[in-house]
PDB file of N, CA, C and O in Angstrom:
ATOM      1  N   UNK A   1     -10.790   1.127   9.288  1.00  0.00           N
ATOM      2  CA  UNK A   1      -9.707   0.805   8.382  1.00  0.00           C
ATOM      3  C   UNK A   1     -10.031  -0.437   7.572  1.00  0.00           C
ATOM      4  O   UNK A   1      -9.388  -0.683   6.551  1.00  0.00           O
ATOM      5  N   UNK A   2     -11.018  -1.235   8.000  1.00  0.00           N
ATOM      6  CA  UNK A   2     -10.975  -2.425   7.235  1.00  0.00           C
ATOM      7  C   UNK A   2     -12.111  -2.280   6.247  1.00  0.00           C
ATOM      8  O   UNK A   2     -12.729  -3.256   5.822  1.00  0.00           O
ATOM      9  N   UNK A   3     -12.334  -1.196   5.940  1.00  0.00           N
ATOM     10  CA  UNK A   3     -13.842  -0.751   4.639  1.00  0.00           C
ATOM     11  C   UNK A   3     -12.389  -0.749   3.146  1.00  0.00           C
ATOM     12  O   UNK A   3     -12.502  -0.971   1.941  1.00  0.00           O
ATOM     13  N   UNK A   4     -11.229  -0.410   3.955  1.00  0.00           N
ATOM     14  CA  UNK A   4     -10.711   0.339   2.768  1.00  0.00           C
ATOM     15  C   UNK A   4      -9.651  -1.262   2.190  1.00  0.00           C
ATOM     16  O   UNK A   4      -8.887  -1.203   1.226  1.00  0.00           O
ATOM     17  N   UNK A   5      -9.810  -2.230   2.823  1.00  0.00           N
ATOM     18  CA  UNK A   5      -8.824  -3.395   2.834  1.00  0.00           C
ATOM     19  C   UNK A   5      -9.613  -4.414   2.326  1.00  0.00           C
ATOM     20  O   UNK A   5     -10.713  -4.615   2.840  1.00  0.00           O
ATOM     21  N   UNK A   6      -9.217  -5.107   1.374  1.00  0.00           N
ATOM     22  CA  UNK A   6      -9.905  -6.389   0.643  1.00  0.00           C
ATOM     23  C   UNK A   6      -9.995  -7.921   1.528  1.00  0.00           C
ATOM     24  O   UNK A   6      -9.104  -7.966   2.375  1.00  0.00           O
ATOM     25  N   UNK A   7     -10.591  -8.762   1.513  1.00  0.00           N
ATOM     26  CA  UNK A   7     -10.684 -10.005   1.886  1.00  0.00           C
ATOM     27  C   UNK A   7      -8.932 -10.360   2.230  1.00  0.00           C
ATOM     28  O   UNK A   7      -8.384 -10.641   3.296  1.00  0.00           O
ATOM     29  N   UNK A   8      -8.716 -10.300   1.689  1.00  0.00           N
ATOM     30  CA  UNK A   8      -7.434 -10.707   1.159  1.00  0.00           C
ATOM     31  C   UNK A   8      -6.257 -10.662   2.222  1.00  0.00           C
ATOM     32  O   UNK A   8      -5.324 -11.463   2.166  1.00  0.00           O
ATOM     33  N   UNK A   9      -6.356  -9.657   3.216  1.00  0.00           N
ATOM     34  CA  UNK A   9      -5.585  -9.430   3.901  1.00  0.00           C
ATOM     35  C   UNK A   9      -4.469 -10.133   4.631  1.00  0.00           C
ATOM     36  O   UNK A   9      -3.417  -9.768   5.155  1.00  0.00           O
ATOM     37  N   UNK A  10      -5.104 -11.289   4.465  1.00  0.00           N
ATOM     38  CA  UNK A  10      -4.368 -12.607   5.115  1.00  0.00           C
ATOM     39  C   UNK A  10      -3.041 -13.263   4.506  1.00  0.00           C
ATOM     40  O   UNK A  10      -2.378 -14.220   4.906  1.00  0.00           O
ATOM     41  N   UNK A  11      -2.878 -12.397   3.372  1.00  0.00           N
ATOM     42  CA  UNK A  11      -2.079 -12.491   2.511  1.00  0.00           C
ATOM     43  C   UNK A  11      -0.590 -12.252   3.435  1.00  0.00           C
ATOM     44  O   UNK A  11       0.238 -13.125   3.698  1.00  0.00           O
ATOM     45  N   UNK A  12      -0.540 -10.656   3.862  1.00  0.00           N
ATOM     46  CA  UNK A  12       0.228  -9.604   4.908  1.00  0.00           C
ATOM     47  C   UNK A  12      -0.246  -8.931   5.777  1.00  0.00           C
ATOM     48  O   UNK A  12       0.108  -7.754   5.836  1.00  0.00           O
ATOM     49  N   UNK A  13      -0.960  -9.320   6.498  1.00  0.00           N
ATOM     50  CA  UNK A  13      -1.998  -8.243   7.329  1.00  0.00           C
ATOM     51  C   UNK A  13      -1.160  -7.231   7.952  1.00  0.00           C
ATOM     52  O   UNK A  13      -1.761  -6.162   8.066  1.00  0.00           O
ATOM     53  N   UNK A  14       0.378  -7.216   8.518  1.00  0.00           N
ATOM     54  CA  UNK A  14       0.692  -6.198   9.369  1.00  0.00           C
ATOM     55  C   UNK A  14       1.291  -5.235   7.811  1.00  0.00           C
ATOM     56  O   UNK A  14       1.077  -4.029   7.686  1.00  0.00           O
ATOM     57  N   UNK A  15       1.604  -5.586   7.374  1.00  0.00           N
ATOM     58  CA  UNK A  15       2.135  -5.011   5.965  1.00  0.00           C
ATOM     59  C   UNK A  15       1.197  -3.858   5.202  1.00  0.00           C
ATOM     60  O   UNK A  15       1.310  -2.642   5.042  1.00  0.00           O
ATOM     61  N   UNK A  16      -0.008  -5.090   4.726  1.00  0.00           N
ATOM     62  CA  UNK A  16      -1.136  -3.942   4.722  1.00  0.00           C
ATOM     63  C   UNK A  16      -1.442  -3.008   5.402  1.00  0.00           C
ATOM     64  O   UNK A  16      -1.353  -1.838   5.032  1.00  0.00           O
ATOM     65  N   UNK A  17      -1.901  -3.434   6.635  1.00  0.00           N
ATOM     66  CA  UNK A  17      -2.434  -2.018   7.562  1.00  0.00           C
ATOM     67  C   UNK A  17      -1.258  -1.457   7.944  1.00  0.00           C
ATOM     68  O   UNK A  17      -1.742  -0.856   8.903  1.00  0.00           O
ATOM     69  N   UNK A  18       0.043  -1.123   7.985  1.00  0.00           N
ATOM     70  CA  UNK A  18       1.639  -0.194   8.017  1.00  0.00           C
ATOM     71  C   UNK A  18       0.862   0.498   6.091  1.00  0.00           C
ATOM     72  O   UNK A  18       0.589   1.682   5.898  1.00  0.00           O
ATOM     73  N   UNK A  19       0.725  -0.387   5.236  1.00  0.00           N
ATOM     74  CA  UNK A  19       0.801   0.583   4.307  1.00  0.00           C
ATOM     75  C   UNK A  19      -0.329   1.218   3.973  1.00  0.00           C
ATOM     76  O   UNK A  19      -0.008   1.977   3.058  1.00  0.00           O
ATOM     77  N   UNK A  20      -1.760   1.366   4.256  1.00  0.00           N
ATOM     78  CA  UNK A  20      -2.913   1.967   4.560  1.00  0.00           C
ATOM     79  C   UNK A  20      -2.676   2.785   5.449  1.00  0.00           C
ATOM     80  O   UNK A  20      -3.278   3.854   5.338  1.00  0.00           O
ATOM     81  N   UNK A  21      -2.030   2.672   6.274  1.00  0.00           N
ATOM     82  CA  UNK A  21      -2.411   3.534   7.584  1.00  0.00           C
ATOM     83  C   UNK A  21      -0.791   4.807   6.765  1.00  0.00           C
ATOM     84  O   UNK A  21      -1.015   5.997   6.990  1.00  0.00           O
ATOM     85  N   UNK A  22       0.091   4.629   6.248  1.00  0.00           N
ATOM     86  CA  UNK A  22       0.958   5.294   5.741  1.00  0.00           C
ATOM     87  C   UNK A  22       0.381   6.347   4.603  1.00  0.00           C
ATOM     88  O   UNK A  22       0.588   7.560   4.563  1.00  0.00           O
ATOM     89  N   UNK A  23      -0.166   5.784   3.964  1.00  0.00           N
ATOM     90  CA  UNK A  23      -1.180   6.529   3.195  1.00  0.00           C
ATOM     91  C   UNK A  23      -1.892   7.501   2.871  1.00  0.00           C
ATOM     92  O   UNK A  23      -1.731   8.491   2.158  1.00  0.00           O
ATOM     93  N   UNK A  24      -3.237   6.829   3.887  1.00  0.00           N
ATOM     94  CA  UNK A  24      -4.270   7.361   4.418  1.00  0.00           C
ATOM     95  C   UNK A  24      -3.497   9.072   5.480  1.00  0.00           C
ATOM     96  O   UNK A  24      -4.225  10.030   5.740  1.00  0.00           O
ATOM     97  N   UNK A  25      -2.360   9.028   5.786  1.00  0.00           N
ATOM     98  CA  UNK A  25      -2.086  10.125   6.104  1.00  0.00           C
ATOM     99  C   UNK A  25      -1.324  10.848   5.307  1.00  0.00           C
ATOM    100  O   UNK A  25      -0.825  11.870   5.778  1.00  0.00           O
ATOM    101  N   UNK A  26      -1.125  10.569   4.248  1.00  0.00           N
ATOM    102  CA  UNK A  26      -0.377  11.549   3.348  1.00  0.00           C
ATOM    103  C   UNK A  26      -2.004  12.368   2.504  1.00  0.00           C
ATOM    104  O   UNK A  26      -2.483  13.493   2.359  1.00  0.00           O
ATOM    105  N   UNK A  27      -2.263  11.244   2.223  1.00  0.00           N
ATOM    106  CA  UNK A  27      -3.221  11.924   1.109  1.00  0.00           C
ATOM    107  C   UNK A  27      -4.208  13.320   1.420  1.00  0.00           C
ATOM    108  O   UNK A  27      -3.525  14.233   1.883  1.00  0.00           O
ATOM    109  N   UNK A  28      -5.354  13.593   1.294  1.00  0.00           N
ATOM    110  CA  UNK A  28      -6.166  14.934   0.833  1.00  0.00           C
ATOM    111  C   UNK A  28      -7.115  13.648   1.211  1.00  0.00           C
ATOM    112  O   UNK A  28      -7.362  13.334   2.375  1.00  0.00           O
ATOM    113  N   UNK A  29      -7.387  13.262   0.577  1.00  0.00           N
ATOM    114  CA  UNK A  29      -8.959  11.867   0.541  1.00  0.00           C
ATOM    115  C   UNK A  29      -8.586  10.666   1.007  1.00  0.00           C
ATOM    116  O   UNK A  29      -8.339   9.796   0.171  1.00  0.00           O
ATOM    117  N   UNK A  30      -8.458  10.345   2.480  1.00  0.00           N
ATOM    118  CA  UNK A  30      -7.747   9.202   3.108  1.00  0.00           C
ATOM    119  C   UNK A  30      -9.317   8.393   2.759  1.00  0.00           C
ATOM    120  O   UNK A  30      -9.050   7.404   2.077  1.00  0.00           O
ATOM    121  N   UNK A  31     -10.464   8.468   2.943  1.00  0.00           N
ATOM    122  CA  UNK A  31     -11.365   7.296   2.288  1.00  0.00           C
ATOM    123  C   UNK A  31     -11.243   7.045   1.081  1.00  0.00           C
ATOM    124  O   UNK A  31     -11.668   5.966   0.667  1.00  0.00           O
ATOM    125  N   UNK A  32     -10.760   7.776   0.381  1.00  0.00           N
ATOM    126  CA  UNK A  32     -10.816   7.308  -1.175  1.00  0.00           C
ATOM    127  C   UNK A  32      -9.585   6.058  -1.825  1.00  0.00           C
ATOM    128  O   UNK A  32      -9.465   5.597  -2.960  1.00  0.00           O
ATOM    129  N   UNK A  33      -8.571   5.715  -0.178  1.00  0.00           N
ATOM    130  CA  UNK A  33      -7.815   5.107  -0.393  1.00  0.00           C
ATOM    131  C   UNK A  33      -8.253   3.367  -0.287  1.00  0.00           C
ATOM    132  O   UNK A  33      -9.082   3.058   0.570  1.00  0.00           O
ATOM    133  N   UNK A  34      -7.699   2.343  -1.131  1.00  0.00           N
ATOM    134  CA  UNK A  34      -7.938   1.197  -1.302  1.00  0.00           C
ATOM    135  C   UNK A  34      -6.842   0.408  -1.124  1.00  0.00           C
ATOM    136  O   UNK A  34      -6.037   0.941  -1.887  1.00  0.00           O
ATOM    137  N   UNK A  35      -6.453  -0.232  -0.771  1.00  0.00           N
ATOM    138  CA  UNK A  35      -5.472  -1.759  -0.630  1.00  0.00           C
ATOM    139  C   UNK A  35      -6.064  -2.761  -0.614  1.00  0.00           C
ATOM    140  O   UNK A  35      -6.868  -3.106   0.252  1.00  0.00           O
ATOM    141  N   UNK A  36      -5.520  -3.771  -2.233  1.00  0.00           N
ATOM    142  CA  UNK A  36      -5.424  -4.835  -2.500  1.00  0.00           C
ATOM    143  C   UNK A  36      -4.688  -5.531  -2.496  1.00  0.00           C
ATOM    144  O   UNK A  36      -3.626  -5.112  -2.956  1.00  0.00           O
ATOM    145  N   UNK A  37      -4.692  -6.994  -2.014  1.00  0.00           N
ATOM    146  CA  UNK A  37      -3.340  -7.832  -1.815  1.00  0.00           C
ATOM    147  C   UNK A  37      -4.214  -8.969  -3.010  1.00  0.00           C
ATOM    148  O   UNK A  37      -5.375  -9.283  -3.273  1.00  0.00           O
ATOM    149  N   UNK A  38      -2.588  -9.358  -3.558  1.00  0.00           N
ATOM    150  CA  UNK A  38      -2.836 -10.235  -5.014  1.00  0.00           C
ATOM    151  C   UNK A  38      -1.540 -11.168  -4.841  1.00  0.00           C
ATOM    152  O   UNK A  38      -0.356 -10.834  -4.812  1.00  0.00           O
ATOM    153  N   UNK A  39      -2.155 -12.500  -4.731  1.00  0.00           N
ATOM    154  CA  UNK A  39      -0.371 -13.266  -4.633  1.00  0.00           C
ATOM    155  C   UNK A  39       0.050 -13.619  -6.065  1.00  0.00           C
ATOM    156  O   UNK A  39      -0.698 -14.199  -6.852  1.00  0.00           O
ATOM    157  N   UNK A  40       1.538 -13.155  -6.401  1.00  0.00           N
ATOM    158  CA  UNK A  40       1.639 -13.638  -7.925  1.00  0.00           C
ATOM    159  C   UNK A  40       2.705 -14.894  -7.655  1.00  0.00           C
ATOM    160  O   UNK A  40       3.842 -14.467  -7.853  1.00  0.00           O
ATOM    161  N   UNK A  41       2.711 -15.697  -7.434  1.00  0.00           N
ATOM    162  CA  UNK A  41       3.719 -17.063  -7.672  1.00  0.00           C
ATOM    163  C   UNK A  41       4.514 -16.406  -6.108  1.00  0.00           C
ATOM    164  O   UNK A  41       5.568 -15.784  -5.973  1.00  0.00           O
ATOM    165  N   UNK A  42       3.751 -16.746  -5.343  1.00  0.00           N
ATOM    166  CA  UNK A  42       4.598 -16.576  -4.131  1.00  0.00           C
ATOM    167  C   UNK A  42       4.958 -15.635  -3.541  1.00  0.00           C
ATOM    168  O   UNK A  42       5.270 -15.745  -2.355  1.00  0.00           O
ATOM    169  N   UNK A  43       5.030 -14.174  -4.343  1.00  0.00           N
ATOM    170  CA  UNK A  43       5.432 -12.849  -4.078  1.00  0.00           C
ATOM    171  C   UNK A  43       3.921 -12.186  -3.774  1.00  0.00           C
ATOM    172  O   UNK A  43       3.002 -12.584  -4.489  1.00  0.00           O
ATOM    173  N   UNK A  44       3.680 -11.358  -2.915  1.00  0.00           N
ATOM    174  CA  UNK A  44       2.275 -10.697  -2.818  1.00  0.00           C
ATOM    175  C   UNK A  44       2.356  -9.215  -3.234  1.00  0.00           C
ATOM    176  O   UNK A  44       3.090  -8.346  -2.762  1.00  0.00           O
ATOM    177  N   UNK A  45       1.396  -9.110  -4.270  1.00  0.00           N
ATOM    178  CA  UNK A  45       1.336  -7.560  -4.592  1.00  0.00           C
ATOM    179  C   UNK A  45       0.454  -6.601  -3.874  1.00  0.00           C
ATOM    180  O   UNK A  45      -0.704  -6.934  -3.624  1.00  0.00           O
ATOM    181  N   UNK A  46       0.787  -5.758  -3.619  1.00  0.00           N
ATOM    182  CA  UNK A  46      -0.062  -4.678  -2.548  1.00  0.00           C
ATOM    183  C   UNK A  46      -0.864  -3.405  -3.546  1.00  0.00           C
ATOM    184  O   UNK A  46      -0.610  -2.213  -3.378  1.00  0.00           O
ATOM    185  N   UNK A  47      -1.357  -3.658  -4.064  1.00  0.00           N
ATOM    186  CA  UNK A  47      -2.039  -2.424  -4.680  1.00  0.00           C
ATOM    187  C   UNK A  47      -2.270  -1.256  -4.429  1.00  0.00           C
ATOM    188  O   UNK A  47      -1.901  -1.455  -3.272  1.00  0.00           O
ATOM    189  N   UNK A  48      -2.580  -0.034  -4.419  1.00  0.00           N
ATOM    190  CA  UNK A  48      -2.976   1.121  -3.814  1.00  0.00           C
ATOM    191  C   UNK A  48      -3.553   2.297  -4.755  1.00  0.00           C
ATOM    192  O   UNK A  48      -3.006   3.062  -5.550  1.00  0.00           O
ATOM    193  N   UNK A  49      -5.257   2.074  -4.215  1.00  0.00           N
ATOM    194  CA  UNK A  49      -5.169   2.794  -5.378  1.00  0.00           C
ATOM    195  C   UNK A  49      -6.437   4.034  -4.664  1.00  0.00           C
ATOM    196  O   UNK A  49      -7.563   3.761  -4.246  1.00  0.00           O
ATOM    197  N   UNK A  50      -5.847   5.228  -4.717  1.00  0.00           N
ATOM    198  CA  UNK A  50      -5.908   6.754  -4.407  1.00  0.00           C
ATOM    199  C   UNK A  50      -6.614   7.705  -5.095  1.00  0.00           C
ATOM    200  O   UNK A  50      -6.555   7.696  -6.325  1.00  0.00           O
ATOM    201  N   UNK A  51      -7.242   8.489  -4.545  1.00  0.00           N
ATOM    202  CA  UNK A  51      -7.977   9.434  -5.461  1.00  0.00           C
ATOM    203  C   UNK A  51      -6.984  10.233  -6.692  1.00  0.00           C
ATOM    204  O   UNK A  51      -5.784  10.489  -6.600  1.00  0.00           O
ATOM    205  N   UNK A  52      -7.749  10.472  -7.650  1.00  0.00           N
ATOM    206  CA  UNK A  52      -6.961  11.269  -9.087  1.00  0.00           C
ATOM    207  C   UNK A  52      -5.818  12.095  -8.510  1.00  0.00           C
ATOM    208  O   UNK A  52      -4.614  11.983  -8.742  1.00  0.00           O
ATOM    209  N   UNK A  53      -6.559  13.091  -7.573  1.00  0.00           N
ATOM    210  CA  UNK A  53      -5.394  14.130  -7.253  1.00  0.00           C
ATOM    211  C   UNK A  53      -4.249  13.794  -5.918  1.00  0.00           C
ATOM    212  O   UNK A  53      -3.436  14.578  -5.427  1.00  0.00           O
ATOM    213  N   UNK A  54      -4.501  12.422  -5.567  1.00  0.00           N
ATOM    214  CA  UNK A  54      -3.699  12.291  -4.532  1.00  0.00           C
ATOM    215  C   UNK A  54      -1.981  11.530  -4.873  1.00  0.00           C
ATOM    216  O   UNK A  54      -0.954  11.444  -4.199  1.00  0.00           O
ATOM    217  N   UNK A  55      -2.277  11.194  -5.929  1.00  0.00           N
ATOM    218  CA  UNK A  55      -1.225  10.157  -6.890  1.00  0.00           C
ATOM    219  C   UNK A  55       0.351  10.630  -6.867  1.00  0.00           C
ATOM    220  O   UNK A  55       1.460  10.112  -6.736  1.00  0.00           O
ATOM    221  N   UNK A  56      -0.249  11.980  -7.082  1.00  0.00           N
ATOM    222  CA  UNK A  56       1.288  12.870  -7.150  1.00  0.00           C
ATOM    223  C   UNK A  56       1.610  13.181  -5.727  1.00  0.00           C
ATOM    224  O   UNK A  56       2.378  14.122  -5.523  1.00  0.00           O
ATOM    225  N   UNK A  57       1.264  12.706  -5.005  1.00  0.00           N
ATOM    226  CA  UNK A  57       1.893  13.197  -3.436  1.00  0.00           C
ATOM    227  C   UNK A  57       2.125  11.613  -2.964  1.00  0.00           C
ATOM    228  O   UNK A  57       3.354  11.615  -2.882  1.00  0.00           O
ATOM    229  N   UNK A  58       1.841  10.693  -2.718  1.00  0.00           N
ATOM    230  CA  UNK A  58       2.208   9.224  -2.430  1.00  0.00           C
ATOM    231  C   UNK A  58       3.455   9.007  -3.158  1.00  0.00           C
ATOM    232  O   UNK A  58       4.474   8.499  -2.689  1.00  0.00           O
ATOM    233  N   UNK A  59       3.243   9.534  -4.613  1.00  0.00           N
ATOM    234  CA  UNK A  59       4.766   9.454  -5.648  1.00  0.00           C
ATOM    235  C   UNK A  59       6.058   9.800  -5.043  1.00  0.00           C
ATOM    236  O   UNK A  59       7.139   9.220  -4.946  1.00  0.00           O
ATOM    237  N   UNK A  60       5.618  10.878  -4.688  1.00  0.00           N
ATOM    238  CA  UNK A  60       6.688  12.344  -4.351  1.00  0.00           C
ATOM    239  C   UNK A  60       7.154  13.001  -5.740  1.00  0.00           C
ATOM    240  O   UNK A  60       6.541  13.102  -6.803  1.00  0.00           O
ATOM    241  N   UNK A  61       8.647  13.477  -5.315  1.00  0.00           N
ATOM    242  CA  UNK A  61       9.703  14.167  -6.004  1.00  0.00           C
ATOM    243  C   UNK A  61      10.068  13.339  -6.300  1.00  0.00           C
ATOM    244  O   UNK A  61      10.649  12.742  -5.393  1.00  0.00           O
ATOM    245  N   UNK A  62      10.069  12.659  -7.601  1.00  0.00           N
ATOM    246  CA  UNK A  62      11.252  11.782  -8.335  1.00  0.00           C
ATOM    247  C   UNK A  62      10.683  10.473  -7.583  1.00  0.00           C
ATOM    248  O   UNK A  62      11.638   9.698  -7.526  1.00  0.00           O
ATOM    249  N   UNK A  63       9.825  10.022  -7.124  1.00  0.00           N
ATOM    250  CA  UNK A  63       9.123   9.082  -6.830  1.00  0.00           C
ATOM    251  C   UNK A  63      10.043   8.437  -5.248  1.00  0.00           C
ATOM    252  O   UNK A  63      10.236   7.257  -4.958  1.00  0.00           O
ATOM    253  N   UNK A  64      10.399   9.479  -4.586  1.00  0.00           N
ATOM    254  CA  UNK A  64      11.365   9.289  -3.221  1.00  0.00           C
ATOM    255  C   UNK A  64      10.046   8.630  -1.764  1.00  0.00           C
ATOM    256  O   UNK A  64      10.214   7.809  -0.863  1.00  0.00           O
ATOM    257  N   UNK A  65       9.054   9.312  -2.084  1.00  0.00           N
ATOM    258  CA  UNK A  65       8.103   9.192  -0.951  1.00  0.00           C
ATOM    259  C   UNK A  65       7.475   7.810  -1.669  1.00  0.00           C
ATOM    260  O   UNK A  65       7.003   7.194  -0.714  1.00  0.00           O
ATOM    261  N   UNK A  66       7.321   7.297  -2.460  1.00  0.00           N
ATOM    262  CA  UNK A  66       6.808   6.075  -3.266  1.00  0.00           C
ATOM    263  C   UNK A  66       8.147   4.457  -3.045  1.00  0.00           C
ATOM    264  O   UNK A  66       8.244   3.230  -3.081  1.00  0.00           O
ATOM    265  N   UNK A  67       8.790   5.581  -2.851  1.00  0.00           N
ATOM    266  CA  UNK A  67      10.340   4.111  -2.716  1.00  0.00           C
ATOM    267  C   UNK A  67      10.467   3.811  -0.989  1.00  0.00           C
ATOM    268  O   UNK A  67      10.670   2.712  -0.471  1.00  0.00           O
ATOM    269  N   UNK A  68      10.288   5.083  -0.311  1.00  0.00           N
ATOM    270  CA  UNK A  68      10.177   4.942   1.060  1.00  0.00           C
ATOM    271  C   UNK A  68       9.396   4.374   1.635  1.00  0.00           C
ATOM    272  O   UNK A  68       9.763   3.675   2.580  1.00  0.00           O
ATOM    273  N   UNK A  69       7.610   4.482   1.179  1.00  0.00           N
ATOM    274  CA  UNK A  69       7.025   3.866   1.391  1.00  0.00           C
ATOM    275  C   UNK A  69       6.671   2.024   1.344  1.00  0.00           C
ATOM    276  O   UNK A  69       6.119   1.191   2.062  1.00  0.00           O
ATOM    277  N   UNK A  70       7.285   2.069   0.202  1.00  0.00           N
ATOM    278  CA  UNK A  70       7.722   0.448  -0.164  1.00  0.00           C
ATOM    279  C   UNK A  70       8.639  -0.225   0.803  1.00  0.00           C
ATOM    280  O   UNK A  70       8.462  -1.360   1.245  1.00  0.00           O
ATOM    281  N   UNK A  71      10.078   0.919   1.225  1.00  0.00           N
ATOM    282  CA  UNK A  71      10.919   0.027   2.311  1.00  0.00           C
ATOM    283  C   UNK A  71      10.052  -0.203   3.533  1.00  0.00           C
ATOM    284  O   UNK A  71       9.925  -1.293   4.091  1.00  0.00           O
ATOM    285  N   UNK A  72       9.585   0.702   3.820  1.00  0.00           N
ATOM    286  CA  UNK A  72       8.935   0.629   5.078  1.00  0.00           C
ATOM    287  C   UNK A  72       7.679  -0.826   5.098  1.00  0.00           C
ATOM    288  O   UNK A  72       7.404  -1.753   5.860  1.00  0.00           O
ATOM    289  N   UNK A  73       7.249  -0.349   3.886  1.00  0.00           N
ATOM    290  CA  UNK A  73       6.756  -1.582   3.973  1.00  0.00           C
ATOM    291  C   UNK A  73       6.985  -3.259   4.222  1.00  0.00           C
ATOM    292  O   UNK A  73       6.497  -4.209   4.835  1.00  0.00           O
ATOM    293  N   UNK A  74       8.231  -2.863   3.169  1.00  0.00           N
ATOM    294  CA  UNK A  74       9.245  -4.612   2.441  1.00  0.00           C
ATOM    295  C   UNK A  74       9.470  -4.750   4.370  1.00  0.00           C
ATOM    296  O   UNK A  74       9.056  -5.737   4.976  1.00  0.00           O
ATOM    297  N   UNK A  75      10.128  -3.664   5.020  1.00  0.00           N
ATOM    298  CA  UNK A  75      10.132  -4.048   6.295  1.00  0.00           C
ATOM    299  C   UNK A  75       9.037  -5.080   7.164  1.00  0.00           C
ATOM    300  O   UNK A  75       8.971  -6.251   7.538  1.00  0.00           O
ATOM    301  N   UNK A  76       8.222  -3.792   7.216  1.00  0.00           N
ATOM    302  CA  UNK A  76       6.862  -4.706   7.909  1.00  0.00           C
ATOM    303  C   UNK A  76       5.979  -6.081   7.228  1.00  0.00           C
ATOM    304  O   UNK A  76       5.016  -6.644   7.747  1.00  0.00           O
ATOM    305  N   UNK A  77       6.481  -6.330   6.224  1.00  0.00           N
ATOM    306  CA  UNK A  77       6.337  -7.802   5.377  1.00  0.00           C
ATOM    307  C   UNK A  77       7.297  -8.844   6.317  1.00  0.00           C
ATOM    308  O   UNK A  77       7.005  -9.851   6.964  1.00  0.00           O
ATOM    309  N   UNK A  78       8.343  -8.262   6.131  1.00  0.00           N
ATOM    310  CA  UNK A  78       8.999  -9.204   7.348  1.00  0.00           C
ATOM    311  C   UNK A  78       8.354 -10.372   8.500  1.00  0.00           C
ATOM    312  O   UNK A  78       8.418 -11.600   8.562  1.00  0.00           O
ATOM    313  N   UNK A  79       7.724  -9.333   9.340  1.00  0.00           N
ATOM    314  CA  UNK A  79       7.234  -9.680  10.066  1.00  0.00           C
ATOM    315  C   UNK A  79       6.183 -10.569   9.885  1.00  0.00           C
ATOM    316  O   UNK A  79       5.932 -11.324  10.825  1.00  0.00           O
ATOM    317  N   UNK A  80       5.461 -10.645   8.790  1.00  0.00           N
ATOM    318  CA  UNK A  80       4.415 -11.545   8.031  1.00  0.00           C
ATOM    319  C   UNK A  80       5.179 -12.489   7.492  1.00  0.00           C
ATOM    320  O   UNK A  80       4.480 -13.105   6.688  1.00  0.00           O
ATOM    321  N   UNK A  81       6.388 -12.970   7.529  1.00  0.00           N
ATOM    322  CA  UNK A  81       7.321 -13.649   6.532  1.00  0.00           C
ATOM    323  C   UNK A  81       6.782 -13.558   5.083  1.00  0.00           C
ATOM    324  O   UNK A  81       6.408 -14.512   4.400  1.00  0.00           O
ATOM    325  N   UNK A  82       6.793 -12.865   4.894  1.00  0.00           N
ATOM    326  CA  UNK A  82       6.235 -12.322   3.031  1.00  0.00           C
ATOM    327  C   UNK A  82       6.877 -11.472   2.625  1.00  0.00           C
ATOM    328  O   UNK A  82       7.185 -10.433   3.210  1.00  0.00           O
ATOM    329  N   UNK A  83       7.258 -11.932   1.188  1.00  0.00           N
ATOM    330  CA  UNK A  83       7.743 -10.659   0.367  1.00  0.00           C
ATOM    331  C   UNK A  83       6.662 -10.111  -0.320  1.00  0.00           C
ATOM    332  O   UNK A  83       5.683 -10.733  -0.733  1.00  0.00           O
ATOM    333  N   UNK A  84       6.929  -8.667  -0.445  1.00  0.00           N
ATOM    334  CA  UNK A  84       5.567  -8.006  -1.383  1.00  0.00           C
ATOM    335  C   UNK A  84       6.900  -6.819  -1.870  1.00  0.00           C
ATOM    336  O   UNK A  84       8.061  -6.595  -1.527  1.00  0.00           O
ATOM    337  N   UNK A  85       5.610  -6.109  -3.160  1.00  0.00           N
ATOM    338  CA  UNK A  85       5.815  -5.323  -3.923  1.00  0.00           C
ATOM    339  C   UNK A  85       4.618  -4.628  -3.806  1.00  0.00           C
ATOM    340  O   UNK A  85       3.597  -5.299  -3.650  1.00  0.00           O
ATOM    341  N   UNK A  86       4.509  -2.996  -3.864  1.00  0.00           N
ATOM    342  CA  UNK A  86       3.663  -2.466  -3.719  1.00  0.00           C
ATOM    343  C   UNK A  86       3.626  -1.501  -4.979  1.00  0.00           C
ATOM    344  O   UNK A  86       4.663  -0.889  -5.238  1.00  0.00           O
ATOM    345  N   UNK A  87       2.682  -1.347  -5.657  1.00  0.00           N
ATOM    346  CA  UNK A  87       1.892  -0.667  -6.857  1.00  0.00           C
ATOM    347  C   UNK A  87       1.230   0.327  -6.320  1.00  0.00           C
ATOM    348  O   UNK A  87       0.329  -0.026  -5.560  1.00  0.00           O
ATOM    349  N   UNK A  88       1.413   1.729  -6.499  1.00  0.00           N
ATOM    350  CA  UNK A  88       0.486   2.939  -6.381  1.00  0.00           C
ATOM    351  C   UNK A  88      -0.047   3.030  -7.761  1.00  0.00           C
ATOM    352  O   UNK A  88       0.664   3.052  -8.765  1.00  0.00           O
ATOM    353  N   UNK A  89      -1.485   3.088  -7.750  1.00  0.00           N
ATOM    354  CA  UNK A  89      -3.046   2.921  -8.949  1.00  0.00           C
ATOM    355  C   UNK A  89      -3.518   4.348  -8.786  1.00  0.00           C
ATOM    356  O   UNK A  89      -3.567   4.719  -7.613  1.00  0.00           O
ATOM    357  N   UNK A  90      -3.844   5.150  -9.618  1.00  0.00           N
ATOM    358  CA  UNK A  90      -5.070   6.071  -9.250  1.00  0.00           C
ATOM    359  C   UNK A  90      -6.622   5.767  -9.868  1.00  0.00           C
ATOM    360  O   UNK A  90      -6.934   5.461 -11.019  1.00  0.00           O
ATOM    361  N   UNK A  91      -7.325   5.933  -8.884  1.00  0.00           N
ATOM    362  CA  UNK A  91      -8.555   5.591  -9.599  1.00  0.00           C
ATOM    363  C   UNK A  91      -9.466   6.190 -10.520  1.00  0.00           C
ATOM    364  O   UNK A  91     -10.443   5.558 -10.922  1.00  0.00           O
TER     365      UNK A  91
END
């Protein structure tokens, strides 16, 4: 899991790996998945960025599996005392 996770991790580490590991099981190409953590003024952004054809399934319907994934996340940020925002990228 940590090929697919940037230096950075230290940013949210339980956050990250809850949202890699969330991922990595939805998708078709769980290696092709990436997480980047980016701090913007205090808030940490979580990047994610997925093979071409995997984009539309992380999204969902009306982007429901993309909003869920974020609570679940904003949750497990908690625990890191960090707020984040998470960005789905296709590569």
């Amino acid at each position: 899991m940590s090929d697919s996770v940037n230096a950075n991790t230290v940013l949210a580490p339980i956050a990250t790996s809850v949202l890699t590991h969330i991922v990595r099981s939805i998708v078709d190409t769980p290696d092709a998945v990436k997480v980047e953590s980016l701090d913007d003024e205090g808030k940490i952004i979580l990047e994610v960025r997925v093979a071409d054809g995997d984009l539309g399934r992380v999204i969902g319907r009306r982007g429901r599996t993309a909003q869920s994934i974020r609570a679940v996340v904003r949750a497990a940020a908690s625990r890191d005392n960090a707020e984040v925002d998470v960005d789905f990228l296709d590569d």
